[in-house]
C-alpha positions in Angstrom: 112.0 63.0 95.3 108.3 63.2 93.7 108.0 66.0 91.6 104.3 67.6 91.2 104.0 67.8 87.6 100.3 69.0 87.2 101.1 72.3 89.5 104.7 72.2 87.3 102.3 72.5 84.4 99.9 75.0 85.8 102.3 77.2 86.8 103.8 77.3 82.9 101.1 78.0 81.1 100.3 80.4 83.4 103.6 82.5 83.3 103.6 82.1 79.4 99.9 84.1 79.2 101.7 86.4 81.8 104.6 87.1 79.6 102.3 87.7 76.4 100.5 90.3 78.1 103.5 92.0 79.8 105.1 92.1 76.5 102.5 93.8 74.2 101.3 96.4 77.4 105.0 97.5 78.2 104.7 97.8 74.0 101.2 99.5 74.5 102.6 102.1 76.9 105.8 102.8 75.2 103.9 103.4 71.9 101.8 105.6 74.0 103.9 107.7 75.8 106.8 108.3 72.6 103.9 109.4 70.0 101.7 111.1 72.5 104.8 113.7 73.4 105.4 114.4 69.6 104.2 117.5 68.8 101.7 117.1 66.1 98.7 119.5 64.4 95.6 118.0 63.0 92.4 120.4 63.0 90.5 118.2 61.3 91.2 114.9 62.8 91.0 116.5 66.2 87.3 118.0 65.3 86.0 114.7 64.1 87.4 113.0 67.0 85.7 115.8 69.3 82.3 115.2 67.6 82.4 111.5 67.8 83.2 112.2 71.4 80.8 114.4 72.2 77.7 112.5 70.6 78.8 109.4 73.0 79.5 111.8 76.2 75.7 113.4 75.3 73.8 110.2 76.3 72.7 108.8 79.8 74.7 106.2 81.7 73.4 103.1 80.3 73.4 104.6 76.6 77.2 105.8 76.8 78.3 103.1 78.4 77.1 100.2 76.1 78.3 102.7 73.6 81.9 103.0 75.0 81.9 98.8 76.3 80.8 98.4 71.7 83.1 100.6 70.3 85.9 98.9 72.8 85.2 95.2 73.0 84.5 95.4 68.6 88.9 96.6 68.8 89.7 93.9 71.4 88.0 91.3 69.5 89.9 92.1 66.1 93.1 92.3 68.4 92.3 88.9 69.5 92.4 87.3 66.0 95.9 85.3 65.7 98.5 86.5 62.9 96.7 89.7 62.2 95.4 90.8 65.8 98.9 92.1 66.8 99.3 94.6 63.8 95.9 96.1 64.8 97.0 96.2 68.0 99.8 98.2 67.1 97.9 100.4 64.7 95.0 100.7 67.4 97.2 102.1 69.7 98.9 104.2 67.4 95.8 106.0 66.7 94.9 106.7 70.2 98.2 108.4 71.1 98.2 110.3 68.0 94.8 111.6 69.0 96.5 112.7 72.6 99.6 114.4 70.8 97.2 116.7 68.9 94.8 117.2 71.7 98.1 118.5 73.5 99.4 120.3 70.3 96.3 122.3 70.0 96.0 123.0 73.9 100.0 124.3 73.6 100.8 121.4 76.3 102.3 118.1 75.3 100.3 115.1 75.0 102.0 113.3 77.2 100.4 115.5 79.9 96.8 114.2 78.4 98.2 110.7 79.0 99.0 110.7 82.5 96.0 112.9 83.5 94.0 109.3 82.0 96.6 107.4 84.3 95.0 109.4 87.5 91.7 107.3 86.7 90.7 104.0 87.4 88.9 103.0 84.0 92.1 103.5 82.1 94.3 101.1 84.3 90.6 98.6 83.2 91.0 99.4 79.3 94.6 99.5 78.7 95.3 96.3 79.7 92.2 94.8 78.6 94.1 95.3 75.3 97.3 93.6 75.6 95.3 90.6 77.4 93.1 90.4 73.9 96.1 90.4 71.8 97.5 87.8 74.4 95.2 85.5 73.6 95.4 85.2 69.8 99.3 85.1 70.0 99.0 82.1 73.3 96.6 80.0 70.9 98.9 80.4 68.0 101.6 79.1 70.4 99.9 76.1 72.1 98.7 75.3 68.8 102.5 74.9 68.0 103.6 73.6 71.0 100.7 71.6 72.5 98.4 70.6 69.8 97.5 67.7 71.3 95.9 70.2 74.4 93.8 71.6 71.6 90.3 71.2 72.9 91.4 73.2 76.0 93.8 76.2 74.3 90.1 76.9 72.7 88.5 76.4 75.9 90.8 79.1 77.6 91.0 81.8 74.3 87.1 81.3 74.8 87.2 82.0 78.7 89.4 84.9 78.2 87.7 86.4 75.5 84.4 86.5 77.7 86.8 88.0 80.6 88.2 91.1 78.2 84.3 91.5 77.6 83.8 91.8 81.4 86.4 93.8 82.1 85.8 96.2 79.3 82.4 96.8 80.4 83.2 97.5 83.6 85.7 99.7 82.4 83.3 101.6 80.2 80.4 101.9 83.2 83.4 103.3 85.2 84.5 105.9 82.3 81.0 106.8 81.6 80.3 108.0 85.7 83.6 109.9 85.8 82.3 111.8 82.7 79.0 112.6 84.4 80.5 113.3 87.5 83.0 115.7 85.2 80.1 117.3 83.5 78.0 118.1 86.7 80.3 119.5 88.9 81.9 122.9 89.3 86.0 123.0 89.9 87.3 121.6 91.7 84.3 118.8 92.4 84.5 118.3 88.8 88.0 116.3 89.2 87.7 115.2 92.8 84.9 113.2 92.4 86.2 111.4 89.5 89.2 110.4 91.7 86.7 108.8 94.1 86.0 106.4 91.9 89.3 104.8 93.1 86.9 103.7 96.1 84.6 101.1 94.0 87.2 100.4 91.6 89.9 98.7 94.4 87.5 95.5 95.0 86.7 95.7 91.0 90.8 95.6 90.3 91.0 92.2 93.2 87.8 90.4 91.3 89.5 91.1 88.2 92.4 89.7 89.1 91.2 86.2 91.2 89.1 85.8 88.0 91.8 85.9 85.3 93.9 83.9 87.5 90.9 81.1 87.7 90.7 81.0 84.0 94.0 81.0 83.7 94.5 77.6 86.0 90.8 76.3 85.4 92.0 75.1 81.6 95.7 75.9 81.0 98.1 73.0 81.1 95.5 70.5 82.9 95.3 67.6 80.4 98.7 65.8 81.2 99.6 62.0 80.0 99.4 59.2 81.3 103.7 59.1 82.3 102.9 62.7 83.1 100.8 61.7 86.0 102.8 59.3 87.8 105.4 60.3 90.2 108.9 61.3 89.3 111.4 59.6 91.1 115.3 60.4 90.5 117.8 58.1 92.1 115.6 56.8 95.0 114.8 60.1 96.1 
């Protein structure tokens, strides 16, 4: 029997990034959804917050959403640092479902509401991930530098690639966010929420680019490099 050990290969370094980022968004949403629901008052937090908000949301298109993509990509990249870009990833998302628990707290509703109205959009289902997929990356070269030091040249390679594709991703995440907001702002009820749920329509071929993409980086460098005895055929008792 010959066994294909390249595509054997492929195939593993592909389902190790896959479990990375499964592991630290299942963590992202469960942080999310457990501290958003607690019921928590901040009036001064929740002002600053609003302010900060409100001077991004003020701008034009291309203004607020380089503004959004900078503030964004500048938390994914410390996320992306090995060792110390999983703790900030924890403490990142921490902070954003605090800021939904007092939202709710001081609207009388529980934040968890807040965090599933965000679910109902497509630049959430962008950003979210874009996260655990950062922190992926720092935590897959730590491991490959463990495990396949010898692969080196081409663990950088691939952090490099998928850095660049969280960057991508993140801006098309932020264009997305920042025509939902003007669409919000422009329209009466109940134009003001339906046409931010139209941007479902561009997003679909955005979500399938997204995905072929990450799964081209993923294959392009992962796992190619193989030995010499790697190479050859297998062949197990005259099979």
């Amino acid at each position: 029997m010959i066994t294909d050990n390249t595509s054997s290969m492929k195939r593993r370094g592909a389902i190790r990034i896959g479990k990375f980022f499964l592991i630290f968004f299942l963590l992202e949403l469960i942080v999310y959804s457990v501290i958003s629901s607690l019921h928590i008052s901040d009036p001064t937090l929740l002002n600053t917050f609003n302010n900060e908000r409100n001077s991004i949301t003020s701008e034009g298109f291309l203004v607020m959403s380089f503004s959004i993509f900078k503030n964004n990509f500048t938390i994914a990249s410390i996320e992306a640092i090995p060792v110390i870009g999983p703790f900030l990833f924890g403490i990142s998302s921490f902070d954003t479902a605090l800021i939904l628990a007092i939202e709710g707290t001081s609207s009388g509703v529980s934040g968890f509401l807040y965090l599933l109205s965000l679910f109902l959009l497509p630049d959430t289902w962008l950003e979210i991930p874009s996260y655990a997929i950062s922190t992926s990356i720092g935590t897959y070269f730590l491991y490959r530098l463990f495990t396949k030091r010898d692969q080196i040249r081409q663990t950088i390679l691939k952090s490099f690639l998928l850095y660049g594709f969280v960057a991508l991703e993140l801006y098309i995440a932020a264009s997305f966010e920042s025509y939902e907001i003007i669409l919000e702002k422009t329209n009466q009820a109940p134009y003001n929420l339906l046409y931010p749920l139209m941007m479902w329509i561009p997003a679909v071929p955005a979500f399938i680019f997204l995905i072929f993409l990450f799964r081209r980086i993923d294959t392009f460098t992962g796992d190619k490099t193989t030995t010499k005895n790697e190479m050859e055929p297998n062949y197990t008792n005259g099979e």
